[in-house]
C-alpha positions in Angstrom: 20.8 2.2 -65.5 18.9 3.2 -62.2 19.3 6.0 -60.6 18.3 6.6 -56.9 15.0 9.2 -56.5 17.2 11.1 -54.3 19.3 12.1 -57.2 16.4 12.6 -59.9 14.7 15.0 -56.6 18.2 17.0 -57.2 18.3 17.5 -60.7 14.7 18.5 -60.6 15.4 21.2 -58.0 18.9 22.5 -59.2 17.3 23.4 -62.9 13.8 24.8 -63.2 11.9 23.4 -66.0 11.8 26.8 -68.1 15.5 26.8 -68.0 15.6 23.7 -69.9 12.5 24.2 -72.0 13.4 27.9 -73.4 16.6 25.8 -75.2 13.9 24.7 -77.6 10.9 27.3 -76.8 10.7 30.8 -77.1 9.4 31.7 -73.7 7.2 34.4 -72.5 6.0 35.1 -69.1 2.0 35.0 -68.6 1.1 35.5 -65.0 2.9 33.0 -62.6 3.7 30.6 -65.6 5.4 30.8 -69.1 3.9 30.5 -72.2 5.3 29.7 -75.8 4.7 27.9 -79.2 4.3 23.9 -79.1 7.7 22.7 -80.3 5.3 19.3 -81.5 3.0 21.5 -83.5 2.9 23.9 -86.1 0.5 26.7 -83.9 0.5 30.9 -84.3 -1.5 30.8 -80.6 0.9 29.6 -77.6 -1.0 26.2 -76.4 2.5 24.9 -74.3 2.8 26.4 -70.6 5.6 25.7 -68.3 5.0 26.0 -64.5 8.7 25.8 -62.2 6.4 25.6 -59.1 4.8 22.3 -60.4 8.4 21.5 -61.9 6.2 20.5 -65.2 5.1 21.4 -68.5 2.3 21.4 -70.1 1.1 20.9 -74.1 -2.5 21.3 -74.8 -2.0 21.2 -78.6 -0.5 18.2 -78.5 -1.8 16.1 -75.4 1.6 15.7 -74.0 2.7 16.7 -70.4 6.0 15.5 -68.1 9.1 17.2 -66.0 12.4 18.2 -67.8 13.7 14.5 -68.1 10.4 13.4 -70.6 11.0 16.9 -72.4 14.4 16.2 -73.2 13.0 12.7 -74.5 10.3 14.2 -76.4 12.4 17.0 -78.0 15.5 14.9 -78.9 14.1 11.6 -78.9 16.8 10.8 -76.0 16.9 7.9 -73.2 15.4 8.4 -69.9 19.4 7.7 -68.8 21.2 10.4 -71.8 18.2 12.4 -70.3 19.5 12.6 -66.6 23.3 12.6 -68.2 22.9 16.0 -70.0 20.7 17.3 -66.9 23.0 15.8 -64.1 26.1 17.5 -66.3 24.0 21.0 -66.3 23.1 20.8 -62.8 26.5 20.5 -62.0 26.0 16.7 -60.2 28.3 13.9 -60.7 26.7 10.9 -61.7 26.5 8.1 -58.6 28.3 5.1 -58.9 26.0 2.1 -59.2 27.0 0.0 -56.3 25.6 -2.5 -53.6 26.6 0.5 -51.2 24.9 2.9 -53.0 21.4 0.6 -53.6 21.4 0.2 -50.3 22.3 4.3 -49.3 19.0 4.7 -51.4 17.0 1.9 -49.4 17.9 3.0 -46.4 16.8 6.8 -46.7 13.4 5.4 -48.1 13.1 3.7 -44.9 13.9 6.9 -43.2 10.2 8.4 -44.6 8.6 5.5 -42.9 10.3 5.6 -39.3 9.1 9.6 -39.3 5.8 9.3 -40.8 5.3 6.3 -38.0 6.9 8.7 -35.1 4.9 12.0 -36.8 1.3 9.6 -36.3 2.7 8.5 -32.9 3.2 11.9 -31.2 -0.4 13.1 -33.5 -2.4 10.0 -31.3 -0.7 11.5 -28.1 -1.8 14.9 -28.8 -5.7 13.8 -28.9 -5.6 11.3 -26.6 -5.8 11.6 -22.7 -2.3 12.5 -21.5 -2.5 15.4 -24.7 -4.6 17.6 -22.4 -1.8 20.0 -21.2 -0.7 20.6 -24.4 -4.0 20.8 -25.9 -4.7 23.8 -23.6 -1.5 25.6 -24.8 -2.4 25.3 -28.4 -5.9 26.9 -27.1 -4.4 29.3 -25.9 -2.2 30.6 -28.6 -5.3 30.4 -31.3 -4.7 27.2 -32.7 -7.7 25.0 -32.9 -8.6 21.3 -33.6 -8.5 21.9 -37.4 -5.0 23.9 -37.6 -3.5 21.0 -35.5 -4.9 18.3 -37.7 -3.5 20.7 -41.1 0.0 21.2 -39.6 0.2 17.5 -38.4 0.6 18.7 -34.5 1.5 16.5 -31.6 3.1 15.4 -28.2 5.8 14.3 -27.3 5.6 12.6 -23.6 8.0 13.4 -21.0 9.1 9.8 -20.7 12.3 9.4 -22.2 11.1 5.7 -23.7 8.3 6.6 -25.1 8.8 7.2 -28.7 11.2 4.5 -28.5 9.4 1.7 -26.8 6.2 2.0 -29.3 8.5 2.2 -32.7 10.5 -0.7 -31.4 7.2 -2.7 -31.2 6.2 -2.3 -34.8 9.9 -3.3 -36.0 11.5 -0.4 -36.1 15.7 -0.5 -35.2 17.5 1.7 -32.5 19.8 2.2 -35.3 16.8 3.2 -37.7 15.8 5.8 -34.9 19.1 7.6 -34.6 19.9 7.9 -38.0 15.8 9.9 -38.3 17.0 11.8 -35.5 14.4 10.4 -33.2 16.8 9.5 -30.3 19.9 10.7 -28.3 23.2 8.5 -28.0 26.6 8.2 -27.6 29.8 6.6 -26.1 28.6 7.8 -22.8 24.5 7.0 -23.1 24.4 3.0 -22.5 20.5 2.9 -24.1 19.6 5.7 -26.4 16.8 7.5 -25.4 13.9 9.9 -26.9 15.4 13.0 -28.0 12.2 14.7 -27.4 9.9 14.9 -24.3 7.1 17.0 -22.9 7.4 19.2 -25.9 4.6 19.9 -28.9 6.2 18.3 -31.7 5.7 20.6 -35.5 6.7 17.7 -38.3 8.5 19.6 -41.0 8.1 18.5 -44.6 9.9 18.5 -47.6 8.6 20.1 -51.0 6.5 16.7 -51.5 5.0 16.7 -48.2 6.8 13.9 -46.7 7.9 14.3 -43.4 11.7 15.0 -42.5 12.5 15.9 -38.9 10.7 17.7 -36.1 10.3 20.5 -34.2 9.6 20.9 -30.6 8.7 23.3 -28.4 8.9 22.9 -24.4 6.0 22.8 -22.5 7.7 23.4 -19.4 8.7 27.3 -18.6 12.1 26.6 -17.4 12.7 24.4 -19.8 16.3 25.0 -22.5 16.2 25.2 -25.2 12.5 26.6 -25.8 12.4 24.9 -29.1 14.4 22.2 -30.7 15.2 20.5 -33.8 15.8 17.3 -35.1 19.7 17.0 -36.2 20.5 17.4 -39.1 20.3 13.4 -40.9 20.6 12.0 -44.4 16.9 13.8 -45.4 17.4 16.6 -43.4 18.9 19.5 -43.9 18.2 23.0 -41.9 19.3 25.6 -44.0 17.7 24.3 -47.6 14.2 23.2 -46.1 11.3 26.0 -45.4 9.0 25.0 -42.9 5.4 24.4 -44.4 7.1 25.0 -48.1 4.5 22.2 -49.1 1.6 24.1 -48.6 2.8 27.5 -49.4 4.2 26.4 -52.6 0.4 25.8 -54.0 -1.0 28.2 -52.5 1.0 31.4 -54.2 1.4 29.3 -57.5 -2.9 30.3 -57.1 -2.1 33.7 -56.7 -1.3 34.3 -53.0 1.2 36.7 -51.7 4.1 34.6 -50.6 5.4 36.0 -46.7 8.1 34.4 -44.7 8.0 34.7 -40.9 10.7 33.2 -37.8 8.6 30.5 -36.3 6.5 27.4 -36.4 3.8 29.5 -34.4 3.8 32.2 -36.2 3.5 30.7 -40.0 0.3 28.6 -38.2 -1.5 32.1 -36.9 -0.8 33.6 -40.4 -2.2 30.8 -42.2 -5.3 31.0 -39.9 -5.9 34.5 -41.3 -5.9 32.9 -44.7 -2.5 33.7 -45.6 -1.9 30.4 -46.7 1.3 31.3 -48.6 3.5 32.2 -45.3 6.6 29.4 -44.7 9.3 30.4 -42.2 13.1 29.1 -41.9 13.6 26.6 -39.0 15.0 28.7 -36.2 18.4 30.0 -38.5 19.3 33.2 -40.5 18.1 32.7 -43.8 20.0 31.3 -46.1 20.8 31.0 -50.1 19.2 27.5 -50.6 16.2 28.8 -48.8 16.3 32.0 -50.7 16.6 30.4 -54.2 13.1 28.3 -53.1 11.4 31.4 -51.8 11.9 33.0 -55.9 10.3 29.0 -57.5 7.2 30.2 -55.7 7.6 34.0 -55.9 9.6 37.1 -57.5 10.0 39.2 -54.7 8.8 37.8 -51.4 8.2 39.5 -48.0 9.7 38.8 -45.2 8.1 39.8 -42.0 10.2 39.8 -38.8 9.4 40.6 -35.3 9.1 44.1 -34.1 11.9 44.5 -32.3 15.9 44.8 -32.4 16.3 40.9 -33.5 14.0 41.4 -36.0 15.3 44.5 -37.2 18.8 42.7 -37.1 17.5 39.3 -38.7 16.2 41.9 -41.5 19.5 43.9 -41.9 21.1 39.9 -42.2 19.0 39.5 -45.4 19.9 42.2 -46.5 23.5 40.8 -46.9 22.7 37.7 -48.0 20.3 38.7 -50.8 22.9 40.9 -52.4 24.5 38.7 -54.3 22.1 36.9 -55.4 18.9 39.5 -56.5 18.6 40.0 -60.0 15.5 40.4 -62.8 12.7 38.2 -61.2 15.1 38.2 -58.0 14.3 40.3 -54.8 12.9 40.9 -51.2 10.6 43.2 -49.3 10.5 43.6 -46.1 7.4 44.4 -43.8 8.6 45.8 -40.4 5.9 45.0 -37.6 5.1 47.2 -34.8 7.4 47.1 -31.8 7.2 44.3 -29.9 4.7 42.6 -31.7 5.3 38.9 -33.8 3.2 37.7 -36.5 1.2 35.4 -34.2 0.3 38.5 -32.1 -0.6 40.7 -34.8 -3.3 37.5 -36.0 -4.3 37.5 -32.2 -4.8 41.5 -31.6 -5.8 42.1 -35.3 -6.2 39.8 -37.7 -6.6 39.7 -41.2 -7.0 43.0 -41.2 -4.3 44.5 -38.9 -1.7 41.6 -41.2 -2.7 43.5 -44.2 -1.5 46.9 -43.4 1.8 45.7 -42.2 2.1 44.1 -45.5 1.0 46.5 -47.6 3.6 48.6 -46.7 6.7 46.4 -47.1 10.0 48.3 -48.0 11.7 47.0 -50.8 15.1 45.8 -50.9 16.6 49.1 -51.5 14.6 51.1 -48.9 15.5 48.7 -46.3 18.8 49.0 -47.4 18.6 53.6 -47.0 16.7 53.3 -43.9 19.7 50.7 -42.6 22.3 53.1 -43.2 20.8 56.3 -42.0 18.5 55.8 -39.0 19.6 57.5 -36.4 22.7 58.9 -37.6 23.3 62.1 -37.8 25.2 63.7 -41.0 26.0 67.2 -39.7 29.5 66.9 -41.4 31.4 66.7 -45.0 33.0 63.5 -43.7 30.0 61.6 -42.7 28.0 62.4 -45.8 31.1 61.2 -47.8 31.0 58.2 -45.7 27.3 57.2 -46.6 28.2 58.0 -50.1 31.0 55.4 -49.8 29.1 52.5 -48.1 26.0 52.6 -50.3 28.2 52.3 -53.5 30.2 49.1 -51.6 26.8 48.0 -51.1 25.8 48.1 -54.7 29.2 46.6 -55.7 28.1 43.1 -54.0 25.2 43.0 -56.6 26.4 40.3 -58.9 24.5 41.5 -61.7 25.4 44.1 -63.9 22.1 45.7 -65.3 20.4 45.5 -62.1 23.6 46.6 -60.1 23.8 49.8 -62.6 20.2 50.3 -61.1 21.3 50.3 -58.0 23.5 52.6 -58.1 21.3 55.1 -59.9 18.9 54.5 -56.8 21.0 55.5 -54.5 22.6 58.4 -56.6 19.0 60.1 -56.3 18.3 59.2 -52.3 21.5 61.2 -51.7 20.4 64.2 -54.3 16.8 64.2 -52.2 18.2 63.5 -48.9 21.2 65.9 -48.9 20.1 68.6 -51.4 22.2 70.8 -53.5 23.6 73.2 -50.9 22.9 71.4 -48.2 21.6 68.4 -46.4 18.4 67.4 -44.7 19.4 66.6 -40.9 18.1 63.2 -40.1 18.5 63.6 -36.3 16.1 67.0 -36.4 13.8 65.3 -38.6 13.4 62.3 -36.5 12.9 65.0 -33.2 10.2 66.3 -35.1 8.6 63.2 -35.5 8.3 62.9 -32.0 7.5 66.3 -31.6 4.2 65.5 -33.4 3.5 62.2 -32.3 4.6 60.5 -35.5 7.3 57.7 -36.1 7.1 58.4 -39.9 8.6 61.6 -40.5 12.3 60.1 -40.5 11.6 57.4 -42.9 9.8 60.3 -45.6 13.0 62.4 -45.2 14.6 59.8 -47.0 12.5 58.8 -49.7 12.9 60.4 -53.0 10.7 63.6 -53.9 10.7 63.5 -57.3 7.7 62.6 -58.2 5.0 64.9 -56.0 1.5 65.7 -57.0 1.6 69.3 -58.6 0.9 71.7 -55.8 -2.2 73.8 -55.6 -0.9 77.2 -56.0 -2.8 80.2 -56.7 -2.1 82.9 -59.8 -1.5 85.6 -57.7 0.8 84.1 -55.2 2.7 82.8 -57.6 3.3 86.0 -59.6 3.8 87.7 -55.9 6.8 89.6 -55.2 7.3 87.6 -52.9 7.7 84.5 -55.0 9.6 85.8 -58.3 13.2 86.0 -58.0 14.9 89.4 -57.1 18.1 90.8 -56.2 17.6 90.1 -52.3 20.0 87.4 -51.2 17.3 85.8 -49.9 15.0 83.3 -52.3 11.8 85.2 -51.8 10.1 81.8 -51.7 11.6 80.7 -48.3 10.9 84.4 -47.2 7.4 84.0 -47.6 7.4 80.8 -45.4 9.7 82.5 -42.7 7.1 85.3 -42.4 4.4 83.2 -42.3 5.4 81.6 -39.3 6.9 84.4 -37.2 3.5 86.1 -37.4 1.8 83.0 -36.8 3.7 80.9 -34.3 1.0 78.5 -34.0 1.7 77.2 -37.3 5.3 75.9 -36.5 4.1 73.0 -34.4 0.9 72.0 -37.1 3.6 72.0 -39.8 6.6 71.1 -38.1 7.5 67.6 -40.0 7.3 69.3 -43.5 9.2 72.4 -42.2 11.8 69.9 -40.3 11.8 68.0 -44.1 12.3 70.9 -46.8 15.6 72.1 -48.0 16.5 75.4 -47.6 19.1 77.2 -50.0 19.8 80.3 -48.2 21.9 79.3 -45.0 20.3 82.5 -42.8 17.1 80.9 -44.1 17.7 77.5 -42.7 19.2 78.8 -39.5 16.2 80.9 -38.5 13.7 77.6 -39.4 15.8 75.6 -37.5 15.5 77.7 -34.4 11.5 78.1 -34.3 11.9 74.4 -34.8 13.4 74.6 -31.8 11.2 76.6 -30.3 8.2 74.4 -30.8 9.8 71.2 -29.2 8.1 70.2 -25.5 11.8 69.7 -24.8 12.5 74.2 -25.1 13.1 76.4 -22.7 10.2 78.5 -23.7 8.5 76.7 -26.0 5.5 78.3 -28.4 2.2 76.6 -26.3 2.7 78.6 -23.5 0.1 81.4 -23.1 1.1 84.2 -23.8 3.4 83.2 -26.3 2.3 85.3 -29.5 4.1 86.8 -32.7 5.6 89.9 -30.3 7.1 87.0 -28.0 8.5 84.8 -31.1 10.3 87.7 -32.2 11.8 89.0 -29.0 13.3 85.3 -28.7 14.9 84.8 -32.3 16.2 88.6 -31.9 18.2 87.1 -28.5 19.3 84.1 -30.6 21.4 86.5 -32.8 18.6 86.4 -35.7 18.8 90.4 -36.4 20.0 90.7 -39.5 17.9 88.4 -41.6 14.8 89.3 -39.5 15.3 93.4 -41.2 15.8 91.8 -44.5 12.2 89.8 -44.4 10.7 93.0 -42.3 11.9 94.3 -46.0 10.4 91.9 -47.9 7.4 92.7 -46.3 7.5 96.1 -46.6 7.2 95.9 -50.4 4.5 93.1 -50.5 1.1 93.9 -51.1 -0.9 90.7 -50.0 -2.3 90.9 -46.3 -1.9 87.3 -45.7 2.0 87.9 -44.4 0.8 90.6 -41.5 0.6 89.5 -38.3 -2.9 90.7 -38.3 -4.5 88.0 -40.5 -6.1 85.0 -39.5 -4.2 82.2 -39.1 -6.5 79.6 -41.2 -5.7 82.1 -44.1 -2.4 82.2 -43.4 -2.2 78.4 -42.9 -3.7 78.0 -46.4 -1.1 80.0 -47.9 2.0 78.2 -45.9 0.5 74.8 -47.4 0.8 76.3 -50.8 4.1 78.1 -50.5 6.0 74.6 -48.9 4.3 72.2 -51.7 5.6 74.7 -54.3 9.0 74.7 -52.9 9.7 71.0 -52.6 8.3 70.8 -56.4 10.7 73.5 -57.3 13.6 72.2 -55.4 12.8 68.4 -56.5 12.4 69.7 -60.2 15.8 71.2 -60.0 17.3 67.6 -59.1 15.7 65.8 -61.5 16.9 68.6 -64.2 20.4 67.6 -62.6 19.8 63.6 -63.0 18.5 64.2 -66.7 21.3 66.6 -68.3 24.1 64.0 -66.3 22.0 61.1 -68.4 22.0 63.1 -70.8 26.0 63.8 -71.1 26.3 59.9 -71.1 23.7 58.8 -73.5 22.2 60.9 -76.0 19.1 59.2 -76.3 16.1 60.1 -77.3 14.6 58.8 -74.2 16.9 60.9 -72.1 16.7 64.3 -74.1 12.7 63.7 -74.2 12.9 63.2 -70.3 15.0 66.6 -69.9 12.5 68.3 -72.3 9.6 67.2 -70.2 11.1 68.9 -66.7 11.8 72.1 -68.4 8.0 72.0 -69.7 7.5 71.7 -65.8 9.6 74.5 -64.9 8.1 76.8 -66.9 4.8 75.9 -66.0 5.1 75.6 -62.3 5.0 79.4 -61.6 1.5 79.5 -63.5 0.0 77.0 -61.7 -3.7 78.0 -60.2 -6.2 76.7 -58.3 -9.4 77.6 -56.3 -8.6 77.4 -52.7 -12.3 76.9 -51.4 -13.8 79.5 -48.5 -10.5 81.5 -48.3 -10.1 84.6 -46.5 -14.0 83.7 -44.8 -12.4 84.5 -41.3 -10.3 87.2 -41.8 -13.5 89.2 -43.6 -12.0 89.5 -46.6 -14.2 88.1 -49.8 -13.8 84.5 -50.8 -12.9 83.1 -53.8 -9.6 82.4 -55.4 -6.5 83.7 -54.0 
């Protein structure tokens, strides 16, 4: 029986070869392959590798090589046709009818191959010849030289609406052949069918094997709608399972490459000129599940760059949706933001490798994308609205089809909402984001909402943390956050240095939080009166949180102080001392605070699974605990300007 290439080409990419092979072979993963023991030979070192990219596996033991159709007939001594039987039945495919109608389907889509590859070398000679020149200079001017235009197959397509036509027709080529590639308009109301592109830089686009498919162009002219436009979609082409240059990519990040998906024909030819060869872009559409389930036969989480701006931002949240569903082990995206109002092709341009790099290396993955999406600029000043964020991330986790990974999920977002809300309170993402601009940063919001949990341990020295002002009491107010409230009203120029990590920590003590909030306040340009006046000093601070209402909890910390003997709280110390010990005091209170969450996370684990994994995990944050008000460390030159002596504090 014969069966069309179409069909076999189906198969092939429905079922990757190491779903078929690990039926018979115990599989391992070993880089971007799979390796196991010959199924021919008796071996105790794995000599048979599978490679999905290459659709193919490989037996060095034994000499033998093929695609999932000659393992089947080496394995189980099948027929090439029980072969595609068992694989057509696990791909899901009905068998085609053999049929004169059906030979000659299959005929006439290999003839489709030829018409394009004659009209891709058609509008390629137009492009370097004389009447190219125009669109030569365009492709100057956007970076792309003689060699990426020869690479990517570039070319011209001329304004008259003939053209194409006139020069297939002359080497044989049908009307009726031209229509069904795509190549030319018609209809009812068209009496001769004419070039369906003109005066537009044509971008073949190629299936997995290279061969070409349909077209791209883009309009040379400025006024000209649409700016870029696609073949239709024909009997080889079809938009939403096709990546455009998937040919290329796919080789290069089997080598190793980081695999990066960007919006347009442009923009995958300017990365690939900065020798990231592994970039393939959809063709002018959301992304969609066939073109996700070829991104993960090159790569297991590939990144998606999108433009700077609100489409991209939008394109981005879109994936988000998509992707759901379908992530799992070995399944997922990250997502590299560029900088406002930049594309890929202009980061190349202003950049290049370089300035590509940094965007990359810090992709969010799936599930930051996901917390930044449902929190930027939002404000979550009441029970409601917390409740409500709560709510849509565990819907969100619900559309994760599987179970382990969904389960992960969950426990992801369990913990964002422990750091970003706190145990008594929440961290206000509008303030934090004010601060950011306060400061000059666009940064601050996106740390507000990234877990804690893991922070270097903070340099603290002995005796501030054995300081009355650190150990617990009977005041009302944790002596810890005392500290850092004193700190700053005697030194009011340390409120604007420090205001994103004041802006970020939780405070427990409500008094506490309102007073930080209001020298927050204080330090913004947008004030009243705001602290880099001249003039402004400690004495000034103090009159304007009194005014505020601030009384009462300003007499308990004039307490506090009262019964402290270290000099670096007074007014009269100098600031870099003081600075030095505000550093301390806030990277010992988000350890303590993030400590206590984690102690939370592990005795809930704990309740549900008594593991020794969990209990040993508890243990281990009670070890910290008790060792994090011991902690010591030299803090080099301190106390210098003040004229106190040096040394440790």
């Amino acid at each position: 029986m014969r069966f069309p290439p179409s069909f076999l080409d189906e198969i092939k990419a429905r079922l990757p070869v190491s779903e078929v092979v690990r039926h018979r072979v115990k599989l391992m993963r070993s880089g971007r392959e799979w390796k196991g023991l010959s199924p021919f030979n008796v071996e105790k070192t794995p000599s048979f590798f599978v490679n999905d990219q290459k659709m193919a596996w490989f037996d060095h033991s034994a000499g033998k090589n093929g695609n999932i159709f000659d393992f089947l007939m080496e394995t189980e001594g099948l027929s090439f046709p029980e072969a595609v039987k068992r694989l057509a039945h696990d791909a899901g495919l009905a068998l085609p009818r053999v049929s004169p109608e059906a030979e000659a389907q299959e005929k006439a889509r290999a003839s489709l191959y030829e018409v394009l590859a004659l009209a891709a070398s058609y509008f390629s000679m137009q492009l370097t010849g004389r009447v190219g020149g125009p669109a030569r200079a365009y492709l100057a001017a956007r970076g792309i030289d003689a060699g990426l235009q020869s690479r990517f197959g570039l070319g011209y397509a001329l304004p008259e609406k003939y053209a194409l036509r006139d020069d297939l027709a002359a080497k044989g080529i049908s009307a009726q052949a031209m229509i069904e590639a795509g190549l030319l308009i018609h209809g009812e109301d068209i009496a001769v069918p004419y070039d369906r592109f003109g005066d537009r830089i044509m971008f073949p686009i190629h299936d997995p094997s290279g061969r070409v498919i349909a077209f791209g162009g883009r309009a040379l002219a400025k006024d000209a709608q649409p700016k870029y436009l696609n073949s239709p979609e024909t009997a080889l082409f079809h938009k939403g399972a096709i990546l455009y240059n998937h040919h290329h990519a796919r080789k290069a990040a089997h080598q190793g490459a980081q695999l990066l998906v960007v919006e347009g024909y442009v923009d995958v030819i300017a990365m690939t000129s900065a020798d990231f060869e592994a970039t393939v872009a959809p063709l002018g559409t959301a992304l969609t599940a066939d073109q996700c389930a070829l991104l993960w036969k090159m790569s297991e989480e590939p990144i998606l760059c999108f433009d700077g701006d609100r489409a991209g931002r939008k394109a981005a949240y879109r994936a988000i949706d998509l992707a759901l569903p379908l992530i799992g082990p070995g399944r997922s995206l990250s997502f590299a933001l560029l900088p406002e109002g930049e594309d890929p092709d202009d980061l190349v341009r202003s950049g290049g490798r370089e300035a590509v790099s940094q965007v990359v290396s810090r992709a969010l993955p799936l599930a930051g994308l996901i917390w930044t999406r449902e929190t930027e600029n939002k404000s979550f000043a009441t029970p409601e609205r917390r409740a409500g964020l709560e709510r849509r991330l565990g819907e969100i986790a619900r559309e994760i089809r599987d179970g382990a990974l969904r389960r992960y999920y969950q426990a992801e977002f369990r913990e964002r909402l422990f750091q970003f809300f706190g145990r008594g309170g929440y961290l206000p993402f509008k303030r934090t984001a004010s601060a950011a601009r306060a400061s000059g940063s666009k940064a601050a919001w996106q740390r507000s909402g990234e877990p804690q949990s893991h922070l270097a341990p903070p340099a603290v020295s002995r005796s501030l943390a054995i300081s009355p002002l650190f150990r617990a009491g009977k005041s009302s107010l944790p002596p810890r956050e005392g500290l850092i409230l004193l700190l700053l009203l005697n030194h009011p120029g340390l409120i604007g240095r420090h205001i994103e990590d004041l802006a970020e920590i939780a405070f427990s003590n409500a008094e506490a939080g309102a007073l930080r909030d209001a020298l927050i306040a204080l330090a913004s340009p947008a004030a009243a009166a705001p602290l880099d006046k001249p003039g402004f000093d400690a004495a000034s601070l103090r009159a304007a949180i009194e005014g505020q209402g601030f009384g009462p909890i300003l007499q308990k910390l004039d307490a506090m102080a009262a019964h402290a003997s270290h000099w670096y709280v007074k007014a009269e110390a100098a600031e870099a001392d003081a600075e030095e010990v505000l550093k301390q005091a806030l990277s010992l209170h988000r350890r303590a605070r993030a400590l206590h969450k984690e102690l939370q996370l592990a005795e809930l684990a704990l309740g549900k699974d008594s593991s020794e994994a969990n209990l040993g995990r508890l243990k281990d944050i009670q070890a910290q605990l008790s060792a994090l008000g011991g902690i010591e460390a030299a803090v080099d030159g301190f106390g210098v300007q003040s004229g106190r002596p040096g040394g440790t504090l």
